[in-house]
C-alpha positions in Angstrom: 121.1 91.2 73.1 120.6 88.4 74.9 117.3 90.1 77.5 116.2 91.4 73.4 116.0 87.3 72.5 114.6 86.3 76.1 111.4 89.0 75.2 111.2 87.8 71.5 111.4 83.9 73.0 108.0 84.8 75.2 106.3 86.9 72.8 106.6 84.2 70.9 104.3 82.3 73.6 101.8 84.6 73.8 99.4 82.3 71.9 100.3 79.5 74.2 100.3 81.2 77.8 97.0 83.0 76.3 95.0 80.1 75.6 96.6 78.9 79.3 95.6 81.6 81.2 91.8 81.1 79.3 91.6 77.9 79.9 92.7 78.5 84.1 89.8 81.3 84.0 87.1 79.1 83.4 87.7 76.3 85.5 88.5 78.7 88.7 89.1 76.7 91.8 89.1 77.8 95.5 92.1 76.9 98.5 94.6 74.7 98.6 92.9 71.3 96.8 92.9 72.9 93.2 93.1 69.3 91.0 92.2 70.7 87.5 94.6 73.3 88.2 97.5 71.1 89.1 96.4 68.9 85.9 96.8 72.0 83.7 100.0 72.9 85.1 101.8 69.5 84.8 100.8 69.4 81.2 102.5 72.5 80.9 105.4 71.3 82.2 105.5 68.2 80.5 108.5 67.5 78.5 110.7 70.4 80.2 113.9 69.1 82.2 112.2 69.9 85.7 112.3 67.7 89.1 108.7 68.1 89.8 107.2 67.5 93.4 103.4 67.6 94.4 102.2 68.7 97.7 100.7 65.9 100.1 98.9 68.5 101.9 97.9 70.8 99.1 97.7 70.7 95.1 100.5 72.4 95.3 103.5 72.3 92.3 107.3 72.6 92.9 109.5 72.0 90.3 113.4 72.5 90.2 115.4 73.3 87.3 118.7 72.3 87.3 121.4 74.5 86.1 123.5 73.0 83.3 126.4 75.7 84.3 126.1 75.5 88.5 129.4 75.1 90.2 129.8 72.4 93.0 126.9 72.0 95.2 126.6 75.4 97.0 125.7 76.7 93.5 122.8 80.0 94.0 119.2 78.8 93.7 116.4 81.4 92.7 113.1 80.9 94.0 110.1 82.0 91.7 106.6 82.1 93.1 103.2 81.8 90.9 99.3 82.2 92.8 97.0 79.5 91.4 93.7 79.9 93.3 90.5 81.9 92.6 88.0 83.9 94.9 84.1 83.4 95.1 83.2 85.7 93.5 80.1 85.6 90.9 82.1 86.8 87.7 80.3 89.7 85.8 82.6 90.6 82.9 81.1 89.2 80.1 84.7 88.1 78.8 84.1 85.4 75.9 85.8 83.0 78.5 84.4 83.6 81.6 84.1 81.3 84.8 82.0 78.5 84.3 81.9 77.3 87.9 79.0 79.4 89.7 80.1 81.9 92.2 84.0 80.8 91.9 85.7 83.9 89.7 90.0 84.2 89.1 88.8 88.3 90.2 92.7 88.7 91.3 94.8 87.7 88.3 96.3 84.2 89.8 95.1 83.0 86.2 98.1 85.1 84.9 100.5 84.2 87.3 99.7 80.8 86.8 100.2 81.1 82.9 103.2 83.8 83.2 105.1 81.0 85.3 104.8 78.4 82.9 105.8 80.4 80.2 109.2 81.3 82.4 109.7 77.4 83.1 110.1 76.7 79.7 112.0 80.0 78.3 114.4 78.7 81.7 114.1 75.4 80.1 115.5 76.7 77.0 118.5 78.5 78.9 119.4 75.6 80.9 122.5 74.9 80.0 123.9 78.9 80.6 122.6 78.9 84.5 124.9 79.1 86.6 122.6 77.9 89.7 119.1 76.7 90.1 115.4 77.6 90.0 112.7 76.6 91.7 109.2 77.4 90.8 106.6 77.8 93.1 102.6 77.1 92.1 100.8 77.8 94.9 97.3 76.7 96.1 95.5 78.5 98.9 96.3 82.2 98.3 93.5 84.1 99.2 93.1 83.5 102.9 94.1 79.9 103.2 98.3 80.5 104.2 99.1 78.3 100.7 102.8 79.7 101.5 103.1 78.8 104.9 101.8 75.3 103.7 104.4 74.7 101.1 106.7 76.0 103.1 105.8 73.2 105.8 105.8 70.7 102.7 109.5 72.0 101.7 109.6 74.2 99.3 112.4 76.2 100.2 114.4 73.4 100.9 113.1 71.7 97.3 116.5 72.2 95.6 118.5 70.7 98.3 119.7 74.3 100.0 118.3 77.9 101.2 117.1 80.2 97.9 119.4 82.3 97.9 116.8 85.3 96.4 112.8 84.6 96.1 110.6 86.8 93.7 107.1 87.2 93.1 104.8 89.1 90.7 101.2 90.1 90.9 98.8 91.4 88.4 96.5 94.6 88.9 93.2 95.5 86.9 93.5 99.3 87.4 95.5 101.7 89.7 98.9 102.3 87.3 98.6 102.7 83.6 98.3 99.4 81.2 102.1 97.7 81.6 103.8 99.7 84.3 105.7 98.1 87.5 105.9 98.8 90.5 107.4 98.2 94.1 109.1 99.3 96.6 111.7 98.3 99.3 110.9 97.8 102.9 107.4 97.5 103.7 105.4 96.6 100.6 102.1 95.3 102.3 100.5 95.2 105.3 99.6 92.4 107.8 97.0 91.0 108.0 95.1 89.3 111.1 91.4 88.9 112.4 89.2 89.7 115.1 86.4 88.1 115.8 84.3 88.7 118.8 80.9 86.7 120.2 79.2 89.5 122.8 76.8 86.9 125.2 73.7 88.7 126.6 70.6 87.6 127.4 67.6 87.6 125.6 64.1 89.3 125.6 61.2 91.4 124.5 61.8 94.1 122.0 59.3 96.2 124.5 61.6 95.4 127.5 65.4 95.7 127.1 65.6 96.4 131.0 64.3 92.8 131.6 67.3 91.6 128.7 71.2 91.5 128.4 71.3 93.4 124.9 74.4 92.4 123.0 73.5 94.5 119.8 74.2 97.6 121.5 77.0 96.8 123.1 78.6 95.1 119.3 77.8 98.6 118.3 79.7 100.4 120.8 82.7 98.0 120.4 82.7 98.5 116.6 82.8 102.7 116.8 85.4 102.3 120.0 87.5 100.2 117.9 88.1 103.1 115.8 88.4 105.4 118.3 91.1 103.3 119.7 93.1 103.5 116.5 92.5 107.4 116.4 94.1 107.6 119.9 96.7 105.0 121.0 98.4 104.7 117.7 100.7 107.1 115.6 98.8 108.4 112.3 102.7 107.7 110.5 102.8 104.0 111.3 98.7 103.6 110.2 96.5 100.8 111.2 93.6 99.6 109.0 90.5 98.1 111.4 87.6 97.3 108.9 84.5 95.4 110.5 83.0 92.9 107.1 80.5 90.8 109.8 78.1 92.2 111.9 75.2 89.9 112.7 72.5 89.8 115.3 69.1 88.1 115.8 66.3 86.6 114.2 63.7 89.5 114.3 63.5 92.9 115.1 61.1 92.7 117.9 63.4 89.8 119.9 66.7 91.1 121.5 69.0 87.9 120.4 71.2 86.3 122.7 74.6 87.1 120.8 75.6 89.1 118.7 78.6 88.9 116.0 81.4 90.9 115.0 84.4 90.0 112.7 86.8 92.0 111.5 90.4 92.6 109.7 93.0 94.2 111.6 95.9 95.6 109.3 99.2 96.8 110.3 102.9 97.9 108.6 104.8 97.0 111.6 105.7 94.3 114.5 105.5 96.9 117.1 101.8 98.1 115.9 101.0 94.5 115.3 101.9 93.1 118.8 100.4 96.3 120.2 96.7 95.3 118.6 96.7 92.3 120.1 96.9 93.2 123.0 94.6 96.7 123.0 91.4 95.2 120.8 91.0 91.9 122.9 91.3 94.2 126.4 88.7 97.1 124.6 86.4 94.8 123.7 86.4 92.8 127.0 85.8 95.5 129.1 83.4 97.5 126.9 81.1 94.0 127.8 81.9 94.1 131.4 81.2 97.4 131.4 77.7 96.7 130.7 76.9 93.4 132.2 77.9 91.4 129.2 81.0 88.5 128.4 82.6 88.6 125.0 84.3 85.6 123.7 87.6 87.0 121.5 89.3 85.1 119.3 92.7 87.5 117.6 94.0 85.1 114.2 97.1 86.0 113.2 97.4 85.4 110.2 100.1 86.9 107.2 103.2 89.6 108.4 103.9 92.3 106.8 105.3 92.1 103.3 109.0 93.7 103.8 110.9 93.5 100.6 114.6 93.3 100.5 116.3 97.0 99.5 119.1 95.0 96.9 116.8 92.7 96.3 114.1 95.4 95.2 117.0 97.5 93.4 117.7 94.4 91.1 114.1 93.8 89.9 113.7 97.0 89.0 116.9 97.1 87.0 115.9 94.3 85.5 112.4 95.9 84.2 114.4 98.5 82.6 117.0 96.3 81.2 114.3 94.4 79.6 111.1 96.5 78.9 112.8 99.8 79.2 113.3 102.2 82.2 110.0 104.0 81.9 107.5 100.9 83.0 108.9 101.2 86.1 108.0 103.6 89.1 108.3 103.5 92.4 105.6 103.2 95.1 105.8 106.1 97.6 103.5 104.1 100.1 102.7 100.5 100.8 99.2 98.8 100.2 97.3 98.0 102.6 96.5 94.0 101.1 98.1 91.4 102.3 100.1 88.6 100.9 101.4 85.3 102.1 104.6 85.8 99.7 105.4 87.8 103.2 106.4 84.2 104.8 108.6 83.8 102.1 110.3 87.2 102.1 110.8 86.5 106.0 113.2 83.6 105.2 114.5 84.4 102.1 115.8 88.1 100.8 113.4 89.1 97.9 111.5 91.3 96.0 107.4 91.7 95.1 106.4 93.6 92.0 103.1 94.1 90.6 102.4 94.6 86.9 99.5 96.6 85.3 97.2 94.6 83.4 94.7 97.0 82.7 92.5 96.1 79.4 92.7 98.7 76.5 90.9 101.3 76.8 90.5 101.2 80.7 91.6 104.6 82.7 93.3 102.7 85.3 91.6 105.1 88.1 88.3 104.3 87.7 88.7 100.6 86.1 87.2 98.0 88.5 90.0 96.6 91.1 91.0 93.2 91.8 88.4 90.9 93.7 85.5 92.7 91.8 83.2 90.9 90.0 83.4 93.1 87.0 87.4 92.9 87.2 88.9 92.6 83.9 92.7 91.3 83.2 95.0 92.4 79.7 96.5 88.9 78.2 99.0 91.4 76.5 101.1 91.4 79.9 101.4 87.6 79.7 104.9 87.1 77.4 106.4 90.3 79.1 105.7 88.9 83.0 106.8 85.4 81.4 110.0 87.3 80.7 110.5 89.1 83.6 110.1 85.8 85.9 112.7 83.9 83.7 114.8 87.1 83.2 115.0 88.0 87.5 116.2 84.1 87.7 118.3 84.3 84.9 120.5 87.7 86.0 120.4 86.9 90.4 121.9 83.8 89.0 124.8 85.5 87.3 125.0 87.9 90.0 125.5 85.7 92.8 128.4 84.1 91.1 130.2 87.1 89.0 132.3 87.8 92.1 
């Protein structure tokens, strides 16, 4: 009865979170300095019983919601985490409120993080006096490729209610792939690494008509980007898969000039520590010696930059309980494989035991197979998912809570 009232509380915000989650889409913003953003989600939380802190390095939000039922002060906390920043991307969808900032889109669903989390700070607001611990809700800046995690963690975030989470959760829209509504996840590893490559070959430069006279670095960039898949193919076990994908490739001025330097960048993606460790060490080495091997120097820079997304096997078992005590056991499934994204929810899943679930939000009518992914230009979002992710936030809180101190 009570999960019924929780799911008729946010339905009842669907106008609200709706005209949230609008007004987040047209005034995208990019990183960790997301002003408007932060503005929008204060109002939101005006007026709701929350110890709010602002980042000093970021825009980030953090607000704690103290239970009115916690016991003494080693009472459970529950760490929720929201997304709040957008992509540059040029949007394309034609939506009635589409992105008025030029070439800045919300192409991955933060938006409806964003608005889902606010809707789950107040229906926890509401609740207050039944939990038995506390929350802490997480906005973060500086999603897409800017560590917006690992900042707030730096800036305190799992520290914010004065002790360890004792559980961490996160949810995370998806514009096609599952049918409109559905869950899923999966324990152990959910997504892959992430890290970069990026590689300056140094030749020297010439006459188009007389490469014997030159240092050419564009043909030895295009050896090192085929070897780099050939090294994949042959040093590492097809089971435990590595993802190299070269997005920069750039040499020269003209095509009668053999440049200087040429360019590569590139995103290495792996689903363990022991591949992980093992690609730092074999790309730089390839690369390096494919240049020495003709002449040439390569300058190598390897980023590392998120870990591998490793959800908790309990922790995973609850959430999905919790979809099926609340929207019903058939909007969940379970992923047979991990994705190969990345997420920098992985830092906080490497401190704290948690889950990660995504949520359809396909728009009606979509087939989910062919509907444009996140990150495209053309991707399109479902507001119908809004009051039941709202729910499902407040409603994983709401039950770890009771769980942690039934016994």
């Amino acid at each position: 009865m009570r999960r019924a009232v929780l799911l008729e509380d946010a339905r009842a915000l669907a106008g609200d979170l709706t005209d949230l989650r609008h007004r987040l889409h047209r005034e995208p913003e990019l990183g960790l300095h997301l002003p408007r953003t932060q503005e929008k989600v204060l109002a939101a939380l005006d007026g709701l019983p929350y110890e709010v802190t602002l980042g000093t390095d970021t825009t980030s939000v953090t607000a704690v919601l103290r239970g009115g039922a916690a016991q003494g002060d080693d009472a459970p906390v529950v760490l929720l985490r929201g997304d709040m920043d957008a992509l540059p991307v040029q949007e394309a969808t034609g939506v009635a409120y589409s992105s008025r900032v030029e070439g800045v889109m919300h192409a991955c669903g933060h938006d409806l993080h964003t608005a889902m989390l606010a809707g789950a700070a107040t229906l926890l607001a509401e609740r207050r006096s039944e939990l038995p611990g506390d929350v802490v809700l997480m906005f973060q800046p500086g999603e897409e490729g800017h560590d917006g995690a690992g900042v707030m963690i730096r800036e305190g975030v799992l520290d914010a209610a004065g002790r360890r989470p004792d559980a961490a959760y996160g949810v995370h829209v998806t514009s096609s792939l599952i049918p409109a509504g559905m869950l899923m996840s999966r324990s152990g590893p959910l997504m892959s690494a992430s890290d970069g490559l990026m590689v300056t070959v140094r030749g020297a430069g010439g006459h188009g008509s007389a490469p014997h006279s030159a240092k050419d670095p564009v043909t030895v960039a295009a050896e090192i980007v085929t070897q780099l898949q050939v090294l994949i193919t042959r040093q590492f076990d097809m089971f435990d898969p590595v993802v190299l994908s070269v997005g920069v490739l750039h040499a020269g001025t003209q095509r009668n000039i053999i440049p200087e330097t040429a360019r590569i960048e590139a995103t290495i993606r792996t689903f363990s520590p022991a591949n992980r460790d093992r690609m730092a060490d074999a790309a730089p080495r390839l690369v390096r010696h494919i240049a020495a091997a003709h002449g040439l120097e390569a300058d190598i820079e390897y980023l590392h930059e998120y870990p591998v997304t490793v959800t908790d096997p309990d922790e995973t078992a609850h959430a999905a309980a919790q979809v099926g005590e609340l929207l019903g056991l058939d909007r969940y499934v379970t992923m047979p494989q991990p994705m190969s994204g990345s997420e920098d929810f992985s830092r906080i899943l490497e401190a704290v035991p948690g889950s990660f679930v995504f949520l359809s939000a396909v728009p009606p009518g979509a087939d989910p197979v062919t509907a444009p992914f996140n990150h495209s230009p053309y991707a399109v979002f479902d507001d119908g998912v809004l009051a039941d992710g709202a729910a499902l936030y407040a409603q994983l809180a709401i039950s770890r809570l009771r769980r942690a101190t039934a016994g």
